[in-house]
PAZAPA-4460 file (N, C-alpha, C; in steps of 0.05 Angstrom, whole numbers, plus 32768, in hexadecimal, padded with zeros to 4 digits):
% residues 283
    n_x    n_y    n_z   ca_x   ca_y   ca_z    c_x    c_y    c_z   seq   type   mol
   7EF5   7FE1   7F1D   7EE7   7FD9   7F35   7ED5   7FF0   7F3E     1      X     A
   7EBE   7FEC   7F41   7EA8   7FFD   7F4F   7E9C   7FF5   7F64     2      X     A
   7E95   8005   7F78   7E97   8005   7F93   7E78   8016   7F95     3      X     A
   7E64   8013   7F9D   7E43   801F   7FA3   7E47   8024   7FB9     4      X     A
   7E45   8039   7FC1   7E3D   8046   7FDA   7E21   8049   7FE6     5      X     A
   7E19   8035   7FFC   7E06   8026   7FF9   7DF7   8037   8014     6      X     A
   7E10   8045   8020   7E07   8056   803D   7E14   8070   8037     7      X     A
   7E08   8084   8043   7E15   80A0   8048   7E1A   80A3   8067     8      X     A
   7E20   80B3   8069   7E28   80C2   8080   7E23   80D6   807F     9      X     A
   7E13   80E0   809C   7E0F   810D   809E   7E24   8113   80A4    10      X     A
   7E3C   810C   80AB   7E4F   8118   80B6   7E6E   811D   80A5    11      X     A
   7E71   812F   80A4   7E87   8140   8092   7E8C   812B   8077    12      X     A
   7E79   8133   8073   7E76   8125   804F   7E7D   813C   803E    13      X     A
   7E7C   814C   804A   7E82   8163   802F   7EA3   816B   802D    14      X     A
   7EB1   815D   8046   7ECF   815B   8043   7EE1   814F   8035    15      X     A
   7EF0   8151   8026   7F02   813F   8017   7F10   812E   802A    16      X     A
   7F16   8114   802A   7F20   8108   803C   7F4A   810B   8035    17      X     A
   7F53   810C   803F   7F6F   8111   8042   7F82   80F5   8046    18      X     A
   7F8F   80E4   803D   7FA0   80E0   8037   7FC0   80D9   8043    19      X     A
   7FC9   80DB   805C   7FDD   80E4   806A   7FF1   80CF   8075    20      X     A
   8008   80D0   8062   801F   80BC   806B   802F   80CC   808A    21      X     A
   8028   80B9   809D   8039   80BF   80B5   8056   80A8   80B1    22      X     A
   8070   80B9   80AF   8083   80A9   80BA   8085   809B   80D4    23      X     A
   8091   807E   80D4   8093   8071   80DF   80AE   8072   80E1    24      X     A
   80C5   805B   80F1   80D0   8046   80FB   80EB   8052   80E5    25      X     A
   80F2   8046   80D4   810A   8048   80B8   80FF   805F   80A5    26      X     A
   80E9   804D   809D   80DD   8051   807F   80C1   804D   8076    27      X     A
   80B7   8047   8097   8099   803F   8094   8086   8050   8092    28      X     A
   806D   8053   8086   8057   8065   8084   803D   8060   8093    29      X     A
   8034   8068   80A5   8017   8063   80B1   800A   8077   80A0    30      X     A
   7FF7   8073   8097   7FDC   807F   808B   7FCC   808B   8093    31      X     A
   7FC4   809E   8094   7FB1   80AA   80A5   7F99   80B4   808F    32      X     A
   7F8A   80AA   8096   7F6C   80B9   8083   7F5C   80CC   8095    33      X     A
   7F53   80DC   8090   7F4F   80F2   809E   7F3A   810A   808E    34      X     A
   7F20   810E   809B   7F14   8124   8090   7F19   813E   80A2    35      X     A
   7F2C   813C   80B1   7F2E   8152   80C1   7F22   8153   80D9    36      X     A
   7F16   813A   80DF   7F0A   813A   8101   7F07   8116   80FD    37      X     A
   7F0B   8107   80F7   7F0D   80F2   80FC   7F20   80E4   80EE    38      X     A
   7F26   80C6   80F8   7F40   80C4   80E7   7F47   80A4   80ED    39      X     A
   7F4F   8097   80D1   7F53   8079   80D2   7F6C   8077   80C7    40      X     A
   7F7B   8060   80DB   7F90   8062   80D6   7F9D   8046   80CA    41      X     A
   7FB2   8038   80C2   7FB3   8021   80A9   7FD9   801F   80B6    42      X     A
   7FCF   800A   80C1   7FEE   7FF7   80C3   7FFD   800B   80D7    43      X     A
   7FF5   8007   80EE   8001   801B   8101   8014   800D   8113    44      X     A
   802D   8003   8106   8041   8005   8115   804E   8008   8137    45      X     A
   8047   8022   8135   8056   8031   813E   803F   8049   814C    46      X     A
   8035   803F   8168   8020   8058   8174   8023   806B   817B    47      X     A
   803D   8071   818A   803E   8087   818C   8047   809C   8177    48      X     A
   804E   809B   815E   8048   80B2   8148   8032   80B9   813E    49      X     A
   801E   80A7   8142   8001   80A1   813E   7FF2   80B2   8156    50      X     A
   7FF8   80AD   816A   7FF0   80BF   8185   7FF4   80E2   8185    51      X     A
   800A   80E3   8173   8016   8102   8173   800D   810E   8163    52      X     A
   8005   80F5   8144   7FFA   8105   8127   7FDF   810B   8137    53      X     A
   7FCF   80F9   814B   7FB3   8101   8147   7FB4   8113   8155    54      X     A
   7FC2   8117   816F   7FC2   8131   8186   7FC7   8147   8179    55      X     A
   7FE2   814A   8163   7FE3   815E   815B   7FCC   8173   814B    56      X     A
   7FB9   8160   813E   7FAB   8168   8127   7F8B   8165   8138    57      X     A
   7F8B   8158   8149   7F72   815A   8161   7F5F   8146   814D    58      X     A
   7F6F   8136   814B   7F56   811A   813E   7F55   810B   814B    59      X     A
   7F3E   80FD   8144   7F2D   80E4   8151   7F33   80CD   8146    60      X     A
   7F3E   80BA   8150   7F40   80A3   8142   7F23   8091   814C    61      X     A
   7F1E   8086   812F   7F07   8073   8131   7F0B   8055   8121    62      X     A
   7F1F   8057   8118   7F28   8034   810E   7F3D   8035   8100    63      X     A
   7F49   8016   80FB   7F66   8016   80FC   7F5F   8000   80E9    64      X     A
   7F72   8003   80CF   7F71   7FF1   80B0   7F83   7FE0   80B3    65      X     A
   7F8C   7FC7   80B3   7FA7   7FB3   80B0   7FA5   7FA2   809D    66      X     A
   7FBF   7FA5   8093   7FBE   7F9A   807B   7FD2   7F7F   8079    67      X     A
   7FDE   7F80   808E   7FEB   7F5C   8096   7FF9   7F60   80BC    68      X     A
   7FFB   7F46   80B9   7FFF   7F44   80D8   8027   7F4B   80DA    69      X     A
   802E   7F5C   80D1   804E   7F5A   80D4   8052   7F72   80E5    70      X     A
   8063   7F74   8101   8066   7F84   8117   8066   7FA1   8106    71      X     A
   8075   7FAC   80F5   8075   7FBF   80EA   8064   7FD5   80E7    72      X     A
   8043   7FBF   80E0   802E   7FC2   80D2   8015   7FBF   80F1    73      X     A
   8022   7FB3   80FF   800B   7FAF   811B   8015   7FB3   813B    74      X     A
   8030   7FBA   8137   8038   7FBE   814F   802F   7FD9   8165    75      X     A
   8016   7FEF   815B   800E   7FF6   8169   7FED   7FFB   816B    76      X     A
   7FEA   7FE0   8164   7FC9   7FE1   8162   7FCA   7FE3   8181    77      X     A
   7FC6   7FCC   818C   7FC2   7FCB   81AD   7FC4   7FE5   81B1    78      X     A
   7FD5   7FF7   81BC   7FDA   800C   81C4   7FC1   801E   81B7    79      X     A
   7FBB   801F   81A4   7FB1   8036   819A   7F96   8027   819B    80      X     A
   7F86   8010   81A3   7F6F   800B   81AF   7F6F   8017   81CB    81      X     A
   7F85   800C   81D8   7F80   801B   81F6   7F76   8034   81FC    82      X     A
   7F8B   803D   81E2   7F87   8067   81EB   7F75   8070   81E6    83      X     A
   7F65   8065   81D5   7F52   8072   81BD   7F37   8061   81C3    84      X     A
   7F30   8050   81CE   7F15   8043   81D2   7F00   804B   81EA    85      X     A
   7F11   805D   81FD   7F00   8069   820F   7EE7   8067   8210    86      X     A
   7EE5   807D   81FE   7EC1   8086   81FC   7EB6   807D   81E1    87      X     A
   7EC6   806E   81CD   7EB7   8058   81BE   7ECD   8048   81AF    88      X     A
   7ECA   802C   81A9   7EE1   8017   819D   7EE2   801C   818E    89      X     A
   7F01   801D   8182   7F0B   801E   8171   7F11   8007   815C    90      X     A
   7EFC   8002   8143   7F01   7FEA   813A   7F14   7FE8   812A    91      X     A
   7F22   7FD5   8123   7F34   7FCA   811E   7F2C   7FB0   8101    92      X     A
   7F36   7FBC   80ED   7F33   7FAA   80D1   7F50   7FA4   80CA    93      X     A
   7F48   7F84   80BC   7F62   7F76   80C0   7F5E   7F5D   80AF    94      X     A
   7F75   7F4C   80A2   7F6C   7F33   809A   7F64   7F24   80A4    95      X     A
   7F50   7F11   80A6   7F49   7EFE   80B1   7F57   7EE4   80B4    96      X     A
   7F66   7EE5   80A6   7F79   7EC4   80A6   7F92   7EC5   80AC    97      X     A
   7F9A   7EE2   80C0   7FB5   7EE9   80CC   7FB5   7EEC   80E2    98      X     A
   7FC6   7EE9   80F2   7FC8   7EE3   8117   7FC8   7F02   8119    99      X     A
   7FB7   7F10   8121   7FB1   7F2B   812A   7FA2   7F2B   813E   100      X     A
   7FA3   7F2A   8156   7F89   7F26   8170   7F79   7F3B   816D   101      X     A
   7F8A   7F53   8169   7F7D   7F6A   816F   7F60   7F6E   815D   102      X     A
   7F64   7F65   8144   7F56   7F6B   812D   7F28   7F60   813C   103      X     A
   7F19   7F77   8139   7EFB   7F74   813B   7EED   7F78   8123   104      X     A
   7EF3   7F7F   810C   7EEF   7F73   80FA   7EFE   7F64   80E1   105      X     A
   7EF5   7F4C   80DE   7F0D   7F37   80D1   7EFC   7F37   80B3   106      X     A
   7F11   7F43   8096   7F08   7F41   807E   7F0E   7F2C   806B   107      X     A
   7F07   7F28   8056   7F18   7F15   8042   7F10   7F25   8029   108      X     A
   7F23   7F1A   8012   7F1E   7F29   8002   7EF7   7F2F   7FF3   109      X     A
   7EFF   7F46   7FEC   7EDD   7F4D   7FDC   7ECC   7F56   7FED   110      X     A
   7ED3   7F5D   800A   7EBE   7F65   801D   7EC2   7F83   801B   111      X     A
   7EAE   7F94   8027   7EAB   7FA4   801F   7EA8   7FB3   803A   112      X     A
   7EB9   7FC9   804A   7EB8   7FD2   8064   7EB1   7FF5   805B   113      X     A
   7E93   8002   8071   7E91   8014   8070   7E9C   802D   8086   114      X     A
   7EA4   8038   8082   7EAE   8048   80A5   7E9D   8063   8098   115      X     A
   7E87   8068   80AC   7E79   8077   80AD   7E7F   8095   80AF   116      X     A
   7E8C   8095   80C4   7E9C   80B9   80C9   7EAA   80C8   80B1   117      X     A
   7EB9   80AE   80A8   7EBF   80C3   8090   7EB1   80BF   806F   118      X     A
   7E95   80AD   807C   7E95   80A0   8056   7EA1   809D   804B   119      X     A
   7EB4   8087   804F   7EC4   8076   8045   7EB6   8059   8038   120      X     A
   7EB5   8052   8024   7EAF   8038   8021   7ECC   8029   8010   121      X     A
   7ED1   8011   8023   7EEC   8003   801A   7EDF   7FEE   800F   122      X     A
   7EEA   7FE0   7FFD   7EF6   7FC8   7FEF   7F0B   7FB3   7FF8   123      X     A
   7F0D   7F9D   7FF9   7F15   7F95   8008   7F2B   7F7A   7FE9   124      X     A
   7F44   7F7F   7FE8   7F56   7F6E   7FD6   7F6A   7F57   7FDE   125      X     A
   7F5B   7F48   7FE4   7F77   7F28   7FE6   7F89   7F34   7FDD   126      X     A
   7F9D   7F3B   7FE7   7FC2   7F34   7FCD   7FCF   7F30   7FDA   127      X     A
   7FD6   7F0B   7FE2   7FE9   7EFC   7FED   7FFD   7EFD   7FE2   128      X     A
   8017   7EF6   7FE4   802F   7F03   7FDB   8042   7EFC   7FF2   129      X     A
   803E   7F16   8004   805A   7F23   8015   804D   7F16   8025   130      X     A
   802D   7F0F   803C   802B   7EFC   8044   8016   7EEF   803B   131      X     A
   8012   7ED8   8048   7FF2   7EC9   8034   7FDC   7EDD   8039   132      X     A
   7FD6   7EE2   805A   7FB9   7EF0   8054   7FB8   7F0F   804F   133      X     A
   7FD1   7F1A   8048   7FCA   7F35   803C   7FB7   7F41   8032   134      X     A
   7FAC   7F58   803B   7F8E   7F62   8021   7FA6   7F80   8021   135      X     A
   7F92   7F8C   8010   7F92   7FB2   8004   7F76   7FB6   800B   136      X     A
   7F72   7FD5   8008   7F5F   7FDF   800E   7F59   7FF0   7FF3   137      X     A
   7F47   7FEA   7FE3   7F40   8002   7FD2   7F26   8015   7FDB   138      X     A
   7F29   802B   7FD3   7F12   803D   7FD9   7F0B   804D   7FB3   139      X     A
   7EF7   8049   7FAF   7EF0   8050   7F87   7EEA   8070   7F95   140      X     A
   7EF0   807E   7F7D   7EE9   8099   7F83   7ECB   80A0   7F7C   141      X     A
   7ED0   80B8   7F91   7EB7   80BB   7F9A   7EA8   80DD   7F90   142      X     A
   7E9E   80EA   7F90   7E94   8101   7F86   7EA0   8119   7F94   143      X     A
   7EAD   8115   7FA4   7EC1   8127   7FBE   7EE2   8119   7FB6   144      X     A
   7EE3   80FE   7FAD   7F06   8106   7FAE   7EFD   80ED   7F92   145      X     A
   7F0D   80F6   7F7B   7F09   80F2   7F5E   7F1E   80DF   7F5D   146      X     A
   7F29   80D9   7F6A   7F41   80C7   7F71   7F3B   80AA   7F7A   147      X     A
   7F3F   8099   7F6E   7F3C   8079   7F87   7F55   8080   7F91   148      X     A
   7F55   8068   7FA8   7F70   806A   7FBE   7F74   8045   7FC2   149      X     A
   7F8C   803E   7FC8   7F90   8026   7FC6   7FA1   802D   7FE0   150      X     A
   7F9B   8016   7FF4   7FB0   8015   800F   7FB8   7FF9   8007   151      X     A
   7FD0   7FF2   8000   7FDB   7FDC   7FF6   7FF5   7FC4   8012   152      X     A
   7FF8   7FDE   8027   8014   7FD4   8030   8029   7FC8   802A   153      X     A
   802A   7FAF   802E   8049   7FA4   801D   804A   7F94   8007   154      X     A
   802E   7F95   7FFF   802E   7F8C   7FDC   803C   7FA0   7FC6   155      X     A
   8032   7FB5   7FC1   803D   7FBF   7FB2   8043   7FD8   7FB9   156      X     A
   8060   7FDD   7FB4   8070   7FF9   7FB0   8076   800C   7F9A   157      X     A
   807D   8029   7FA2   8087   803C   7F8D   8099   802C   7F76   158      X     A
   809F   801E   7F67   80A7   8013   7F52   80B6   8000   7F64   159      X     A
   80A9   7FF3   7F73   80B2   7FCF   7F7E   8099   7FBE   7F8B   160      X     A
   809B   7FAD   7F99   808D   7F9E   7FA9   8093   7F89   7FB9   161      X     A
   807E   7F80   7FC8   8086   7F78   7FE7   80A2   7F5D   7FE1   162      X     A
   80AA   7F5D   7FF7   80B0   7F3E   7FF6   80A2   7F24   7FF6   163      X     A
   80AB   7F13   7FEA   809E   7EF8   7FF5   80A7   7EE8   800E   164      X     A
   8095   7EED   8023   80A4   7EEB   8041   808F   7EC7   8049   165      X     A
   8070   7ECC   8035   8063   7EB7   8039   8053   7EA7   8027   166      X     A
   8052   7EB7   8013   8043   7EAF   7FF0   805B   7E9F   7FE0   167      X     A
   8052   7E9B   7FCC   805D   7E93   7FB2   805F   7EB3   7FA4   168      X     A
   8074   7EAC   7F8A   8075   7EC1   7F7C   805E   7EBF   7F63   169      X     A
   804C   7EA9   7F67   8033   7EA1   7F4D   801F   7EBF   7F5E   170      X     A
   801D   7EBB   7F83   800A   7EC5   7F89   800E   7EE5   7F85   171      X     A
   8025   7EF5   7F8E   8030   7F08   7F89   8030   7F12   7F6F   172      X     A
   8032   7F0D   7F57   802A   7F17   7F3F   800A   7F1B   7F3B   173      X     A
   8005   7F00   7F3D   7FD6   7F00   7F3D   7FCA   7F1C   7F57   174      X     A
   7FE9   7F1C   7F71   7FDA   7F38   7F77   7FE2   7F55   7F67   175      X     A
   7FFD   7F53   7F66   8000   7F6F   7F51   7FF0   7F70   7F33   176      X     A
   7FE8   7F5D   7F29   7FDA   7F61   7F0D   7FBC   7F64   7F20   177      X     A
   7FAF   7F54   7F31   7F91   7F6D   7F3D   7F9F   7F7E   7F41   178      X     A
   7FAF   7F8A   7F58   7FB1   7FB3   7F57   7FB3   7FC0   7F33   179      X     A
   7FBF   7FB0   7F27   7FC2   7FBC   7F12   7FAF   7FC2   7EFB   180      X     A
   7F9D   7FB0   7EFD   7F7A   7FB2   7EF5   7F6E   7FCF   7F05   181      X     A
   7F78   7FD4   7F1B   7F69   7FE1   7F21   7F6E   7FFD   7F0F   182      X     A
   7F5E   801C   7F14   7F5E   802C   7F05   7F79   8041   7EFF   183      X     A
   7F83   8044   7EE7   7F9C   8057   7EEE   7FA4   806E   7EF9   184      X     A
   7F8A   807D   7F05   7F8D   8093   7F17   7F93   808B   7F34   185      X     A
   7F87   8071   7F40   7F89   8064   7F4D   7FA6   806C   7F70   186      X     A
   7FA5   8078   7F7C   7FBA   8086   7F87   7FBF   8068   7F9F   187      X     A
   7FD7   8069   7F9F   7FE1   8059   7FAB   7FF9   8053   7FC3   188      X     A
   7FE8   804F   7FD4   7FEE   8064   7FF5   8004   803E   8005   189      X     A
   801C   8043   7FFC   8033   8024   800A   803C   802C   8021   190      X     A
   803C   801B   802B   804D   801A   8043   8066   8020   804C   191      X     A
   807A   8024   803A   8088   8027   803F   809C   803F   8025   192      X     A
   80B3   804E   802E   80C3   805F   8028   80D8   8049   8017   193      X     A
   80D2   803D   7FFC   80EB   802D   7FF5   80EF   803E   7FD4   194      X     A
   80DD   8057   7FCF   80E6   804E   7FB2   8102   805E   7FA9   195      X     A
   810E   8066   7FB7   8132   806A   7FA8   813E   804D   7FA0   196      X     A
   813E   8044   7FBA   8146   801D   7FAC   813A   800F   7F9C   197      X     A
   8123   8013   7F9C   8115   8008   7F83   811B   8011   7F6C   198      X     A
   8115   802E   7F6B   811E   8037   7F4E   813D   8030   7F42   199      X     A
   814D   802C   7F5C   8170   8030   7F52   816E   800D   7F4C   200      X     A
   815E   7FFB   7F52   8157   7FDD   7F47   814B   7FD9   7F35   201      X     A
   8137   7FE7   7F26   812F   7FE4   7F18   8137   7FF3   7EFD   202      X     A
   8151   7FFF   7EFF   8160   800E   7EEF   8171   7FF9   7EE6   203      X     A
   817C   7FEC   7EF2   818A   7FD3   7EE7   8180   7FC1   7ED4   204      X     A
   8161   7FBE   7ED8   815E   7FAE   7EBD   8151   7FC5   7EAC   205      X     A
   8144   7FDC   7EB2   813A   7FEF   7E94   814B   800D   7E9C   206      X     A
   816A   8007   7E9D   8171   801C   7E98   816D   8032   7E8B   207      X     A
   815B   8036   7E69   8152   804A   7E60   8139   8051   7E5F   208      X     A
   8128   8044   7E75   810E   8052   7E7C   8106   8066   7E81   209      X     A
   80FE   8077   7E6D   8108   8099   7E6C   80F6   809B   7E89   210      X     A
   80D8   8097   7E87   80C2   8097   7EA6   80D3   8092   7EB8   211      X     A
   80E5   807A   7EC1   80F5   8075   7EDA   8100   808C   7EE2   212      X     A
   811A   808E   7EC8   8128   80A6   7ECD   8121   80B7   7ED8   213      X     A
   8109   80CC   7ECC   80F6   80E3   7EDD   80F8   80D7   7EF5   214      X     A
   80E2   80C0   7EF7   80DE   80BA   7F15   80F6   80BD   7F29   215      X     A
   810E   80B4   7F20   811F   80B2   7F37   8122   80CE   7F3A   216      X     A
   8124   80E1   7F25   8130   8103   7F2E   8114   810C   7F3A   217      X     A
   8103   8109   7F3A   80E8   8112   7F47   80E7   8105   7F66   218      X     A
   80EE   80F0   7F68   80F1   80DC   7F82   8109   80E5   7F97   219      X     A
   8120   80F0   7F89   8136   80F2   7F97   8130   8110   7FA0   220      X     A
   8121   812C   7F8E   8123   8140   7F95   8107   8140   7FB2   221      X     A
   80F9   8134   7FA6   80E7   8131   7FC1   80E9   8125   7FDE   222      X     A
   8103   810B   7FDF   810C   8108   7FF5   811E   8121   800B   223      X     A
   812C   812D   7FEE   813C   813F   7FF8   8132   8153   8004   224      X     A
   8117   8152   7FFB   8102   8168   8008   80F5   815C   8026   225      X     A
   8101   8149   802E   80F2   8134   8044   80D5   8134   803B   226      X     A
   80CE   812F   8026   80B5   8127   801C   80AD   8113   801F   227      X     A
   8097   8102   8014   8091   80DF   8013   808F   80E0   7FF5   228      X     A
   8098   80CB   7FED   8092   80C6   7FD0   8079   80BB   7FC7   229      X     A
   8071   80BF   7FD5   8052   80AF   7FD0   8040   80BF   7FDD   230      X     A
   801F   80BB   7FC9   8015   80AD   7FC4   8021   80A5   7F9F   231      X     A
   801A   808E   7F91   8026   8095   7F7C   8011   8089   7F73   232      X     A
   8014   8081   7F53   7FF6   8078   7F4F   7FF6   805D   7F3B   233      X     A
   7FE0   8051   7F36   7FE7   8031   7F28   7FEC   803C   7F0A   234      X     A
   7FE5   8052   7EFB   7FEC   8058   7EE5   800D   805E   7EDE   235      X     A
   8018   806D   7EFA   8037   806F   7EFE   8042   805B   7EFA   236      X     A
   8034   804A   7F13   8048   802B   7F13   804F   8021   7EF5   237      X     A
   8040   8023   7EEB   803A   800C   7ED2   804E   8016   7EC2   238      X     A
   8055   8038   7EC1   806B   8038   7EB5   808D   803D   7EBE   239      X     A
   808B   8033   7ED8   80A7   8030   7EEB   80AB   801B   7EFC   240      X     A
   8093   800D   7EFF   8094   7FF6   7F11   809F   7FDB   7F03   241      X     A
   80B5   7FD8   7F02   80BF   7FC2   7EF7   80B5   7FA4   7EFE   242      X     A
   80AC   7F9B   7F15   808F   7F87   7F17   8079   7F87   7F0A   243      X     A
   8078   7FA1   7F02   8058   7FA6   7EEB   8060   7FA3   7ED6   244      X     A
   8076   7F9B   7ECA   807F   7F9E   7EAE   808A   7F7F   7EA8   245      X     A
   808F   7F6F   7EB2   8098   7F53   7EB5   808F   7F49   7E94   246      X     A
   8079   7F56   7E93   806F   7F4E   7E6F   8083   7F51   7E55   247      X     A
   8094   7F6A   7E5B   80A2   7F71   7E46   80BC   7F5F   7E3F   248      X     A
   80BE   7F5F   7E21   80D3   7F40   7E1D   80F8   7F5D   7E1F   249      X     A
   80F8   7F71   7E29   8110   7F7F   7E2F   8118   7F78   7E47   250      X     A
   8103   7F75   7E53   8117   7F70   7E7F   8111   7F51   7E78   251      X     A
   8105   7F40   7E66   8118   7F21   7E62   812D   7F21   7E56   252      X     A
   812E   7F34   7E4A   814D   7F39   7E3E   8165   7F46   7E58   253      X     A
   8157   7F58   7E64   8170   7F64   7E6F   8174   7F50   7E87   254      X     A
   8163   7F3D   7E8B   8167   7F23   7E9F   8182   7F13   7E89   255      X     A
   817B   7F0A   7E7B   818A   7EFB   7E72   81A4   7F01   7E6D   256      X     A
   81B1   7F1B   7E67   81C4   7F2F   7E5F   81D6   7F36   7E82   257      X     A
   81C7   7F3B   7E92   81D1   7F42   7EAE   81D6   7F24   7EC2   258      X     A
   81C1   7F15   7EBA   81C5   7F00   7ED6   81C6   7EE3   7EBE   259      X     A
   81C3   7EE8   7EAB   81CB   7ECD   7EA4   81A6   7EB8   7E9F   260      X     A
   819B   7ECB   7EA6   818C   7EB3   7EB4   816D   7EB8   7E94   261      X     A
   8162   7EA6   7E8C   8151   7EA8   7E74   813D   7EA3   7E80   262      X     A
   8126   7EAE   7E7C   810C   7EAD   7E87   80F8   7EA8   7E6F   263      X     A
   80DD   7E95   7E77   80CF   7E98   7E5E   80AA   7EA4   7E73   264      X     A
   80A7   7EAA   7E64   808A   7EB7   7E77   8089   7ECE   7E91   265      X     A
   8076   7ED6   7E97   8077   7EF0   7EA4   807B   7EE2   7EC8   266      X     A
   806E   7EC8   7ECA   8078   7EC3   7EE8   8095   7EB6   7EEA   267      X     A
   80A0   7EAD   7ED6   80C2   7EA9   7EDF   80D0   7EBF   7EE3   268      X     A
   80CB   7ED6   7EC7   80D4   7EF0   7EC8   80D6   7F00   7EE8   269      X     A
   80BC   7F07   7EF0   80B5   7F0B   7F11   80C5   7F02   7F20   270      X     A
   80C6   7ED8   7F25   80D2   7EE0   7F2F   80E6   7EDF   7F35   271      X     A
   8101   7EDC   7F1E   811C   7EDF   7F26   811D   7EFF   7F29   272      X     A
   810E   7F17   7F1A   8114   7F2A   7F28   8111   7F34   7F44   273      X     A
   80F4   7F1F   7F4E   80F9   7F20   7F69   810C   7F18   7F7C   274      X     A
   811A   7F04   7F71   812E   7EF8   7F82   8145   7F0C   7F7D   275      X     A
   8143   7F1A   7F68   815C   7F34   7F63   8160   7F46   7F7A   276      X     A
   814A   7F4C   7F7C   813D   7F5E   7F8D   8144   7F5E   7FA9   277      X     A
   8144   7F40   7FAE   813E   7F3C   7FCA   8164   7F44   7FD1   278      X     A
   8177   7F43   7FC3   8196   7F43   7FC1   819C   7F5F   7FB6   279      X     A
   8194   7F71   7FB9   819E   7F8A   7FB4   8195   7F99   7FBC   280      X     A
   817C   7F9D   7FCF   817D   7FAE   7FE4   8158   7FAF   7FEB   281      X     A
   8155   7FBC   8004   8139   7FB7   800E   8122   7FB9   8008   282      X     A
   810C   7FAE   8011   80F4   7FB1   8001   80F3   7F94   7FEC   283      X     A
***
């Protein structure tokens, strides 16, 4: 996917833009993108940690990314319009076909949103699933960060993905195979802190995944570090994300061997492992 940068901006273009998982709530991540004086923030929960990250670091908030209408993910928009719109509004991007009041600009997939302050140009990805009008945000890299960035929220996780709270499991695969088209450097910024449970689930059906393995001792020494495990990237997933692998005729085997249960094709495979999933622990 390629993305034309169709506008510039004079203003701190020569900054690398930054990246920044704020803890939330349990396990939740707010996002913070940030060139160091301005700053957009993605599924904000929770305002007042959002209020402290920007006071602390003396940023400006100038728009707010959502990526589905679930309290987790919107419970402090309002708030953080109030505080922050003073001396100019704070817009607000959001799905269009989800009960969000707050939301002033409403996307669907393929649109294309520019936020000027930091030269940012987003992409805009349908992946219904966890709810129907879910999007992601891709940003293609740019000549300052060599990296694309994917804001995904509760579609896809460090080696798992969302629930199905409002999709089908047909729509939920058609969205993980687009993220997975996308490029393998591709960094990939979730919502949430799940991948120890994921990995210790997805050990059950590819127990000798030498990549898992690493991953979990790389995942566990970094928690222990109160780290975030993330950003991680679509080239990782592909070799730990047991939803990205549904193709291989070994996890139809280790389905059939563990639960009994025979699968033929990559969407039955999905989704009795999703229903696995949903019975052994969160996320």
């Amino acid at each position: 996917m390629s993305i034309p940068l169709k506008a510039k901006s004079t203003r701190n273009t020569n900054r690398r833009l930054q990246y920044i998982p704020v803890p939330a709530f349990i396990d939740n991540y707010i996002w913070v993108i940030t060139n160091g004086c301005d700053a957009v923030v993605v599924d904000p929960g929770d305002a007042a940690v959002i209020t402290g990250f920007l006071g602390r670091h003396s940023l400006r908030l100038i728009a707010i990314l959502l990526t589905h209408h679930h309290a987790d993910h919107v419970g402090g928009v309002a708030s953080l319009i109030q505080m922050y719109s003073t001396n100019s509004p704070v817009l607000v991007y959001g799905p269009r076909s989800e009960p969000i009041p707050e939301i002033t600009n409403p996307l669907i997939g393929e649109d294309l949103v520019y936020i000027e302050p930091l030269d940012l140009v987003l992409s805009i990805i349908h992946v219904p699933g966890h709810t129907r009008g879910h999007i992601a945000y891709f940003s293609d890299a740019t000549s300052l960060d060599q990296a694309p960035h994917l804001l995904c929220g509760d579609t896809l996780f460090s080696s798992g993905c969302g629930r199905l709270f409002e999709g089908t499991p047909q729509q939920m695969l058609a969205s993980l195979d687009t993220l997975m088209a996308l490029p393998d450097a591709t960094e990939v910024h979730c919502a949430h802190e799940y991948t120890l449970s994921n990995i210790a689930f997805a050990l059950q059906v590819e127990p000798d995944n030498i990549d898992l393995l690493a991953w979990q001792a790389q995942a566990h020494n970094l928690r222990a570090a109160g780290e975030a495990t993330l950003p991680t990237t679509i080239g990782h997933e592909k070799r730990v994300n047991l939803f990205l692998r549904v193709h291989l005729p070994a996890i139809r085997q280790r389905l059939a061997d563990k639960r009994h249960v025979y699968t033929i094709g990559r969407l039955e495979t999905f989704t009795e492992l999703r229903e696995w999933k949903n019975v052994f622990c969160c996320g």
